[in-house]
C-alpha positions as CSV (number, residue, x, y, z in Angstrom):
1,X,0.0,0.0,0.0
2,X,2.6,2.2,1.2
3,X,4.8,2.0,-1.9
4,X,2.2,2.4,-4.3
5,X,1.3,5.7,-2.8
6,X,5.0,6.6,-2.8
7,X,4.5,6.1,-6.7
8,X,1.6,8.3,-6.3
9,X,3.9,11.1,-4.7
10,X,6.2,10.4,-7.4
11,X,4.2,10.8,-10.2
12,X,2.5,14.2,-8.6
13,X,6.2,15.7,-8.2
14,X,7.1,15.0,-11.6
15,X,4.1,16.5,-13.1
16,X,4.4,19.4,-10.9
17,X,4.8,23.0,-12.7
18,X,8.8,24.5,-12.3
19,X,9.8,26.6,-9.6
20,X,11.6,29.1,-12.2
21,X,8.8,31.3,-12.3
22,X,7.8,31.4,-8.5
23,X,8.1,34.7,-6.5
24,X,9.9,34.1,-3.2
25,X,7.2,33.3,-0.9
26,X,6.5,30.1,-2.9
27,X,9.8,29.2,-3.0
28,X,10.3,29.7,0.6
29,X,7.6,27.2,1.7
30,X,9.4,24.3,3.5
31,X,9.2,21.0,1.9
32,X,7.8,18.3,3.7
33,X,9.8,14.9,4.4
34,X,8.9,11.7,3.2
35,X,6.9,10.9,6.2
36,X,4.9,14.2,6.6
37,X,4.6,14.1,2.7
38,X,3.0,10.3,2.9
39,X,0.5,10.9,5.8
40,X,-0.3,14.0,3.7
41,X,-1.3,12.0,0.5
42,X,-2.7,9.3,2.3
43,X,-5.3,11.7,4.2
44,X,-5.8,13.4,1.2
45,X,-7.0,9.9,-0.7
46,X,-8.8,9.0,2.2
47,X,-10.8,12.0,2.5
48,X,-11.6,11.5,-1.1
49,X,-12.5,8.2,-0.7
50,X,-15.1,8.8,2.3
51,X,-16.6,12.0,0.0
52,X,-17.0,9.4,-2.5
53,X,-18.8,6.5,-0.2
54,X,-16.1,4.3,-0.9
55,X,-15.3,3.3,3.2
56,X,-14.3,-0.2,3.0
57,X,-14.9,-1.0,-0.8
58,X,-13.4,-1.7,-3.2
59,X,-10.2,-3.1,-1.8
60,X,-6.8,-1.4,-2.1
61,X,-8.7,2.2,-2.8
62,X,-10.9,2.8,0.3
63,X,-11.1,5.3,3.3
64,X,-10.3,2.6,5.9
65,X,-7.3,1.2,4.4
66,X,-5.6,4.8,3.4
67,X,-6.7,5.7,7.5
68,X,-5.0,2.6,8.5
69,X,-1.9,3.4,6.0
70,X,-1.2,6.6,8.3
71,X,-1.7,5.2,11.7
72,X,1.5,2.5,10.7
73,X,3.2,5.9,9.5
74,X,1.7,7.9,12.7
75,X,0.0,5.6,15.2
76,X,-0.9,8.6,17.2
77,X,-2.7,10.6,14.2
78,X,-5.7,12.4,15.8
79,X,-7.2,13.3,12.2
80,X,-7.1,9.0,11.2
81,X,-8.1,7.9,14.6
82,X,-11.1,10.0,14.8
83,X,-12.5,9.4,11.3
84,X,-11.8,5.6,12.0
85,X,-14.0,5.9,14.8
86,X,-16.9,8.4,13.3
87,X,-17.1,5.9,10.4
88,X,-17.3,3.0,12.2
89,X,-21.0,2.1,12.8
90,X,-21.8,3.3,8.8
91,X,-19.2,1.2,7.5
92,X,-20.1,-1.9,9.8
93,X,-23.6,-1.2,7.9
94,X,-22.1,-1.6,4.5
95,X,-20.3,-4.7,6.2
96,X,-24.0,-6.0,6.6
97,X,-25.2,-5.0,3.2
98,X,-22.5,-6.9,1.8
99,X,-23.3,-10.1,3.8
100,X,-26.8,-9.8,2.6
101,X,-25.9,-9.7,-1.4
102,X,-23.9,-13.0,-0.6
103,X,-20.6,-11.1,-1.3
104,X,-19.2,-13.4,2.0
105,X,-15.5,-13.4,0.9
106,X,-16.0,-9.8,0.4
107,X,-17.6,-9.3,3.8
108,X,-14.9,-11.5,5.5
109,X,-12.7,-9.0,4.1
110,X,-14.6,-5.8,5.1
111,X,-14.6,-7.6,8.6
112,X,-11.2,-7.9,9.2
113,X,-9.9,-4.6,7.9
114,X,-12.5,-3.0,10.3
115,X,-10.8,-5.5,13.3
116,X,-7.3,-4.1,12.2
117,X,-8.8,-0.9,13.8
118,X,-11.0,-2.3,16.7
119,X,-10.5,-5.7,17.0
120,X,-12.8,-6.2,20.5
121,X,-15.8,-4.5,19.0
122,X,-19.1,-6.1,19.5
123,X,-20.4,-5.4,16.5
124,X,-17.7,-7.0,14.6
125,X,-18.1,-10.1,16.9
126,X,-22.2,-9.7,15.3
127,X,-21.0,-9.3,12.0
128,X,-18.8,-12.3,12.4
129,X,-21.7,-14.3,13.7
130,X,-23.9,-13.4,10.6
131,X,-21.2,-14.3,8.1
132,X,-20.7,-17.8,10.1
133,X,-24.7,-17.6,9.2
134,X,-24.7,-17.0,5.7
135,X,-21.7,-19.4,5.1
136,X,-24.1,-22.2,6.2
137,X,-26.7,-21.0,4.2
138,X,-24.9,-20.8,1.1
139,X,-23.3,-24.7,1.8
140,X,-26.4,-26.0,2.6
141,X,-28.1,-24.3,-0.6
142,X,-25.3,-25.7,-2.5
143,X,-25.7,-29.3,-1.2
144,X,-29.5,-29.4,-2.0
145,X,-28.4,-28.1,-5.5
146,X,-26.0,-30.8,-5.7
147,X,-29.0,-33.5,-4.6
148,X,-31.5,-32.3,-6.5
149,X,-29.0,-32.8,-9.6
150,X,-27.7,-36.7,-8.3
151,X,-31.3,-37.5,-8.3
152,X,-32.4,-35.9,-11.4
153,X,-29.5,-37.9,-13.4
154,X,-30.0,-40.8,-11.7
155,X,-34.3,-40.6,-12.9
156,X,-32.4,-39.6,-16.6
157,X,-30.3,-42.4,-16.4
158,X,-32.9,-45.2,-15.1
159,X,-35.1,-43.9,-18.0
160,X,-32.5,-44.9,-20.7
């Protein structure tokens, strides 16, 4: 994750407009190290990725995983820890949603990227439990599927 936002901050630098032209004041401006300059992108795409809904979803480009990104640059970020924790209860929602389209391996997912954040939270521990649910739902759809077929070739097959 990390190095494919430093490619990000790569490809933002080299696109950037020269300095030649800049009056002082711009030019003056302090750069930011490589740390600052990383937790900066990375609450950048995150804020951009809760403005655009996308919390835990899709994978790789989604406001929990860039918030997660900073705290293993900044564990003690204020601005990631509180968002984390504001978005929480909407993005164990979408969790549930997920579960409910059948998306399980998605949800599983979803479930453990929240856990990376709060790993005792009750909800989660629900979430878990409704996944276990749907899981045996699913196998047990699957096996009468898989009976109703046996029996229907073995009807074909007395037939011939």
């Amino acid at each position: 994750m990390l190095a494919g936002v430093a490619a990000i901050f790569r490809q933002n630098a080299a696109a950037a407009p020269s300095r030649a032209g800049s009056t002082a004041a711009e030019v003056t401006v302090a750069p930011l190290d490589d740390g600052q300059s990383g937790r900066a992108i990375l609450l950048g795409l995150a804020r951009d990725a809760v403005h655009d809904g996308r919390l835990v979803a899709p994978a790789g480009s989604n406001a929990f995983e860039f918030y997660l990104s900073v705290l293993q640059l900044d564990p003690q970020n204020r601005t990631a820890h509180e968002v984390l924790r504001e978005f929480f209860g909407r993005a164990a929602e979408e969790i549930e949603r997920t579960i409910n389209r059948n998306e399980l391996d998605e949800a599983r997912r979803e479930i453990d990227l929240l856990r990376e954040f709060d790993s005792n939270n009750f909800t989660l521990s629900l979430l878990g439990g409704k996944l276990a649910a749907a899981r045996n739902i699913l196998t047990r759809q699957h096996e009468a599927e898989a009976e109703r077929i046996r029996q229907a070739n073995a009807l074909h097959g007395a037939a011939m």
